[in-house]
Every structure is written in structure tokens, then in C-alpha cells.
C-alpha positions as CSV (number, residue, x, y, z in Angstrom):
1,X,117.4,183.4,172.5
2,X,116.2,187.2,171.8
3,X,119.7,188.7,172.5
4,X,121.4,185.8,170.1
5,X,119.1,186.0,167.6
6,X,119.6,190.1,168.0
7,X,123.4,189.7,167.9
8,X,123.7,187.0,164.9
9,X,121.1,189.7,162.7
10,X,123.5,192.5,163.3
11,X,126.3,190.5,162.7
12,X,124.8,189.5,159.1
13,X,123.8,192.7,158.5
14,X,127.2,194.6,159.4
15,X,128.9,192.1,156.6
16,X,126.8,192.9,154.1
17,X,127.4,196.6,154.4
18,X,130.8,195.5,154.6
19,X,133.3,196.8,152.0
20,X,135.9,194.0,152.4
21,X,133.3,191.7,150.6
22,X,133.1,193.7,147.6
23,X,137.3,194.5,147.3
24,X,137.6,190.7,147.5
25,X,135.2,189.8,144.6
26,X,136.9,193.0,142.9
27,X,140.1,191.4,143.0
28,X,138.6,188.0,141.8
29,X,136.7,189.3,139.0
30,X,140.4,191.5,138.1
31,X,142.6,188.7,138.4
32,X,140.0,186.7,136.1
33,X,139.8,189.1,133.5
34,X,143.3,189.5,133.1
35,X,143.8,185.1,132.9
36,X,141.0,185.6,130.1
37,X,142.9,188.5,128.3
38,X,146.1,186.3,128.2
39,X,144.6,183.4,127.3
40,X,143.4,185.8,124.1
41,X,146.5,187.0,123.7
42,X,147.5,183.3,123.1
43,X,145.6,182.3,120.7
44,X,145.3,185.0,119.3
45,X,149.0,185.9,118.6
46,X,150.5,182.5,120.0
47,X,148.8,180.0,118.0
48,X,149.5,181.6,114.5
49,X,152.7,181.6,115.7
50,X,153.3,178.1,116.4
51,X,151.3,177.1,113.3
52,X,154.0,179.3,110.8
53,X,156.6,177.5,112.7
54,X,155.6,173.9,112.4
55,X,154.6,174.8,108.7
56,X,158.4,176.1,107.9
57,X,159.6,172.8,109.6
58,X,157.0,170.4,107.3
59,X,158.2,173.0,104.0
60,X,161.7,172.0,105.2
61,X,161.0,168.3,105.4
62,X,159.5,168.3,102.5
63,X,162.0,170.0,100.4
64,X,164.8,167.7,101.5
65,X,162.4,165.1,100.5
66,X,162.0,166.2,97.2
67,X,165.9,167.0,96.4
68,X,166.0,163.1,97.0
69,X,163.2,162.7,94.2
70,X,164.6,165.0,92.3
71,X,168.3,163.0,92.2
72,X,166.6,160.0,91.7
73,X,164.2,161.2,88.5
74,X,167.6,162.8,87.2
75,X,169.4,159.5,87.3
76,X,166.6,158.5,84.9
77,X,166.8,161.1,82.8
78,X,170.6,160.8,82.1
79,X,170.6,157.2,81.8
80,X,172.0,156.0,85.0
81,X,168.7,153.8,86.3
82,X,165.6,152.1,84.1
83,X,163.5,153.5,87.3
84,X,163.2,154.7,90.5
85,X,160.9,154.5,93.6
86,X,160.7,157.3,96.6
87,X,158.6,157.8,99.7
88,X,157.6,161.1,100.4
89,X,155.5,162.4,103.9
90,X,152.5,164.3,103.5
91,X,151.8,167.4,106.2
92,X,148.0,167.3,105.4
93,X,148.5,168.3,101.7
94,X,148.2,167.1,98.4
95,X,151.0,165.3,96.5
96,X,150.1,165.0,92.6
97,X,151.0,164.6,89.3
98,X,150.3,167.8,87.6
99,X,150.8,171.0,85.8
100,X,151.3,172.1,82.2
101,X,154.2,174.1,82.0
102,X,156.8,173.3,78.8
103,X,159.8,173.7,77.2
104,X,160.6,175.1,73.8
105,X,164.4,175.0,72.7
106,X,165.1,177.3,69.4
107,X,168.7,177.9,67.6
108,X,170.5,178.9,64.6
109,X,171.6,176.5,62.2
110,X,174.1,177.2,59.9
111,X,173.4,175.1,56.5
112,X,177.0,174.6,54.4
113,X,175.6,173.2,51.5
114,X,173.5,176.4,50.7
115,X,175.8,178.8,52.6
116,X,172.6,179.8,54.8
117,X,171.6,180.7,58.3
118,X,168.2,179.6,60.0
119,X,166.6,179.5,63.4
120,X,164.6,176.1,63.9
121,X,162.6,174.6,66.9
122,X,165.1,171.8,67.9
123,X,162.8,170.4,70.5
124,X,159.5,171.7,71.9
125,X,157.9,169.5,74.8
126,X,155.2,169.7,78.0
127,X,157.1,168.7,81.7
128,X,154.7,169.1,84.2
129,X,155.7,168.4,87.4
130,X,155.0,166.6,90.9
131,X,154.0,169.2,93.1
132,X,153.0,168.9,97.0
133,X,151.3,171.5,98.7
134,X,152.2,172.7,102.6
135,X,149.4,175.2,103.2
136,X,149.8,178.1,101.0
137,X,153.9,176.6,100.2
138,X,154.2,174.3,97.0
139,X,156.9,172.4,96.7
140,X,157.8,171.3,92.8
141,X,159.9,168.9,90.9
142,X,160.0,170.2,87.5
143,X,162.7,170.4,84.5
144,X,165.2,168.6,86.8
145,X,165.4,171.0,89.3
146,X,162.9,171.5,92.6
147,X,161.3,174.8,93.3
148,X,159.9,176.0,96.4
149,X,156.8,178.5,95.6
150,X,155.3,180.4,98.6
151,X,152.4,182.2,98.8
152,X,153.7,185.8,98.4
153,X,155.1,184.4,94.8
154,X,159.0,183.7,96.3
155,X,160.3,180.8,94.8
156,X,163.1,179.1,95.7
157,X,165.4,176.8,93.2
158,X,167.0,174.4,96.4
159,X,167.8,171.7,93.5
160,X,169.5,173.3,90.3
161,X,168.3,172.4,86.5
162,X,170.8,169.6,84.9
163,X,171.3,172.5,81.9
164,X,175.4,172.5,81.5
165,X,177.7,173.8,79.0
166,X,180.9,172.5,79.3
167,X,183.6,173.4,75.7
168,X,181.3,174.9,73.8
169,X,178.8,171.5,74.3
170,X,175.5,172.5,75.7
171,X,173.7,169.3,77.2
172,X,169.9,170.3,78.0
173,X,168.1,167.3,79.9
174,X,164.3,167.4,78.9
175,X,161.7,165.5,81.6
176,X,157.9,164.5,80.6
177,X,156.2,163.4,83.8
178,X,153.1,161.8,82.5
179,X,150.4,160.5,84.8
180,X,147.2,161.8,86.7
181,X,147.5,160.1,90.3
182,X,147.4,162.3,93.6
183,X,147.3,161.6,97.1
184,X,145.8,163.7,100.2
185,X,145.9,164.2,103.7
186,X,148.6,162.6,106.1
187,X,150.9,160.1,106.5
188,X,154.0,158.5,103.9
189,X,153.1,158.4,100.2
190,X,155.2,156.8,97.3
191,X,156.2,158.1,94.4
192,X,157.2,155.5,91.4
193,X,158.5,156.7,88.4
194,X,158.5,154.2,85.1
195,X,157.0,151.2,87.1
196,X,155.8,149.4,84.2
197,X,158.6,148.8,82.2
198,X,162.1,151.0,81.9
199,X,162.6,154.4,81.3
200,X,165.8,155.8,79.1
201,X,166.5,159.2,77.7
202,X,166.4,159.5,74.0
203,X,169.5,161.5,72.6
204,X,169.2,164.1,70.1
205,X,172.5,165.8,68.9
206,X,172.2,169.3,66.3
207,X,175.5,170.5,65.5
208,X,177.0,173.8,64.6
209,X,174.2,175.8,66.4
210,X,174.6,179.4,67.6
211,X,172.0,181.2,69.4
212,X,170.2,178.8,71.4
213,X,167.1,179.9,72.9
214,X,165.2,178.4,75.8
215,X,161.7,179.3,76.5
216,X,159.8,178.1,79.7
217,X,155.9,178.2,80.8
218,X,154.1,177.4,83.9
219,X,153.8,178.3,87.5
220,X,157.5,178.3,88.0
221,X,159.1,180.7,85.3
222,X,160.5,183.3,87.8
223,X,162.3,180.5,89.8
224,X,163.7,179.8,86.2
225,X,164.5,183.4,85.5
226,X,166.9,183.4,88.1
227,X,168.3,180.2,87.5
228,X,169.5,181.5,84.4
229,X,170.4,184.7,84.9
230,X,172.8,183.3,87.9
231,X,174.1,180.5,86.1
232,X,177.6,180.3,86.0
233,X,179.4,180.7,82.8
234,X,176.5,180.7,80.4
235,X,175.6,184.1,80.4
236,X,172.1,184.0,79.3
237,X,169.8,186.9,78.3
238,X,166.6,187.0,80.0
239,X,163.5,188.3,78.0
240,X,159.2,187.7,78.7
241,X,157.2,188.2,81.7
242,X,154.3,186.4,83.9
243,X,154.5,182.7,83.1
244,X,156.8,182.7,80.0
245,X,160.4,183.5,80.2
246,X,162.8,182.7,77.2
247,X,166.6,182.8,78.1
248,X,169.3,183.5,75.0
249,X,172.8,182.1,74.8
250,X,174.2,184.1,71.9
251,X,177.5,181.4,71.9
252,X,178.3,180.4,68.3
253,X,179.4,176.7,66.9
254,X,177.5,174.9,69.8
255,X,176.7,170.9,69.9
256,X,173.5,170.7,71.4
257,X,172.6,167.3,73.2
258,X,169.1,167.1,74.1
259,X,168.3,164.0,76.4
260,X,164.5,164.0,76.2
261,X,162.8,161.3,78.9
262,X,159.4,160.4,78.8
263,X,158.8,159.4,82.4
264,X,155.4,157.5,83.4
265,X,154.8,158.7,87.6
266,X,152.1,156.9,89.7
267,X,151.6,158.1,93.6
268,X,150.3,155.5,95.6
């Protein structure tokens, strides 16, 4: 019993001064600090990653959605349907009825009877929009045309504003989205526009004009700077900065059709 007892203490004792102990936890404590690290390095650079990905696809989503809105609110506003209904998915934003931007349309009017020349305000009205917000990316319909606004102050125009001149006949589509109603969080949401009774553009017609101006406010005015400096065959001037832009079509002998729409939105 002496000599076991003698030969199982020396045994416990020559492990313990042992240096294969200590390189094995070495290599555990190594191999754990390194599965900590990249689990770090995950979340840290993975998961922001991932996140700005899954946003761009819901910013996508949502601004097909919204070209749809935006063709169905435009057949309104040129006459083409009394009203409209659309479902839009919410990403864990907020879909509203909102804004005060407006539209201010000036020209020159050439009076025969007195031989004369003035510039008169031929229409001046608020749009708003409907607005639904991806994190820090807003997606917009507003003036007949959908802008994409993200946070570095890009905006996109994906859906162009109905504003044509075709022979010397400018044609200026003017929306009024009216209503307070919002909706949050996730899921499908629906926008109806004129649900209570029919919606139809009212048609104002000034002949003989030259020197149209067209002067936008709101959060969207540089998307609407370059929608009118790129427009195609109008050739507008661009003048104003921050949140007012006016745009200058120095043309002479114009008809100018207005089609102002006063359309009542509820999200439900």
C-alpha cells in the first residue's frame, strides 16, 4: 500500500510539473480567442453588411411599388379613371400622406387689344406627396413623377413628371394629394385615392404665352432640377437653390393646358 500510494503521488506530482498540460490549454484558450475574434469580425463588419443589402432589396421593392402608384394616380389626373386603389408593403417604415412642397406656374401674356406684354401667375398650388420611408431611403410620389431620396441627399427620378410639350402645346399635369392618414411598421398597406366620390382633372387653357416659368418647393427640388435640365426637347433654364428651383422655357406663342386634380388619399 506504501509503495502504491508512493508511486500514484509521484505520478500526480510529475503531471502537474508537466508542460504538456499547459501547451494543451494554450492551444485551447488560442483557438478560442481566435472563434471569439471572428465572431467580432461578423457582426461587426458582417451584419451591417447584410442589413444594407436587405435594405437596397426593400428600397427596390418599394420603388417598383410606387411606379405602380404613381401610373395609377396619373391615370386620374389625366382623366382616364374616377379612382384608383393600390397595395403597397411596408419594410418596418412609415407610409403617409404628407409634405408641403408646391407648384407655381408663371408666363407672359401677350394682350392684343392694348398691344401689351405681362407676366401673370397662371396657376399656383400645394402637391404634397405619399412618401414611405426604408431606414434613412424615402421613397416619394409627388408632381406625377416618384423620387427616390437617400440619406446622403441623392435622389433618384425612377418615374418621370407628366410635363410634355409636343407643337408648341405645353400640357403641365398639377396633383393636390389631400389627406392626413399614415401607417407604420410591417406588413401590406393600401393606398385609395378619391374613395368617396370621383376624381377628374379640371382643365385650364391660357393661350399665346411665352416664357413659361415653373417654380418647385419641397424636399424633392434637386430630383426636379434634373428632371428639367435633362428633359428632352424643352430646354429649360435652371435658376434657385436649396428647396426652390424655378425652371424657364423662353418658347414664344405657347398654349398652356393645365390639368389641375384635387385628389383625396386615405392609407388604411
Amino acid at each position: 500500500m506504501d509503495v502504491s500510494f508512493k508511486k500514484s503521488h509521484s505520478n500526480l506530482k510529475e503531471f502537474l510539473n508537466s508542460e504538456d498540460a499547459v501547451a494543451e490549454v494554450l492551444d485551447f484558450v488560442t483557438i478560442l480567442g481566435i472563434l471569439i475574434l471572428s465572431f467580432s469580425l461578423i457582426g461587426l463588419m458582417g451584419y451591417p453588411a447584410i442589413r444594407n443589402a436587405q435594405e437596397s432589396r426593400f428600397t427596390e421593392n418599394t420603388r417598383q411599388s410606387f411606379v405602380v402608384l404613381a401610373d395609377n394616380i396619373n391615370k386620374i389626373a389625366l382623366g382616364q379613371a374616377p379612382s384608383q386603389s393600390v397595395e403597397i408593403k411596408l419594410y418596418g417604415g412609415k407610409l403617409s400622406v404628407t409634405g408641403d412642397s408646391t407648384i407655381q406656374i408663371n408666363g407672359t401674356i401677350y394682350n392684343a387689344s392694348s398691344m401689351t406684354s405681362s407676366e401673370i401667375t397662371l396657376d399656383t398650388e400645394s402637391m404634397r406627396s405619399i412618401e414611405n420611408s426604408i431606414g434613412e431611403t424615402m421613397v416619394a410620389y409627388e408632381g406625377t413623377g416618384v423620387w427616390v431620396k437617400y440619406s446622403d441627399d441623392v435622389i433618384l427620378n425612377p418615374s418621370k413628371p407628366l410635363i410634355i410639350n409636343q407643337s408648341n402645346v405645353l400640357i403641365i399635369p398639377v396633383v393636390y394629394l389631400y389627406g392626413e392618414s399614415e401607417m407604420a411598421g410591417s406588413g401590406i398597406s393600401r393606398v385609395t385615392l378619391c374613395p368617396d366620390e370621383p376624381c377628374s382633372p379640371e382643365l385650364t387653357v391660357w393661350s399665346n404665352v411665352s416664357n413659361v416659368t415653373i417654380t418647385i418647393t419641397g424636399n424633392y427640388t434637386s430630383g426636379w432640377k434634373d428632371f428639367f435640365r435633362n428633359s428632352k426637347g424643352l430646354n429649360w433654364e435652371i435658376g434657385g437653390t436649396g428647396d426652390n428651383y424655378t425652371a424657364k422655357l423662353n418658347n414664344t406663342g405657347m398654349d398652356v393646358h393645365i390639368l389641375k386634380t384635387l385628389i383625396y388619399a386615405v392609407i388604411t
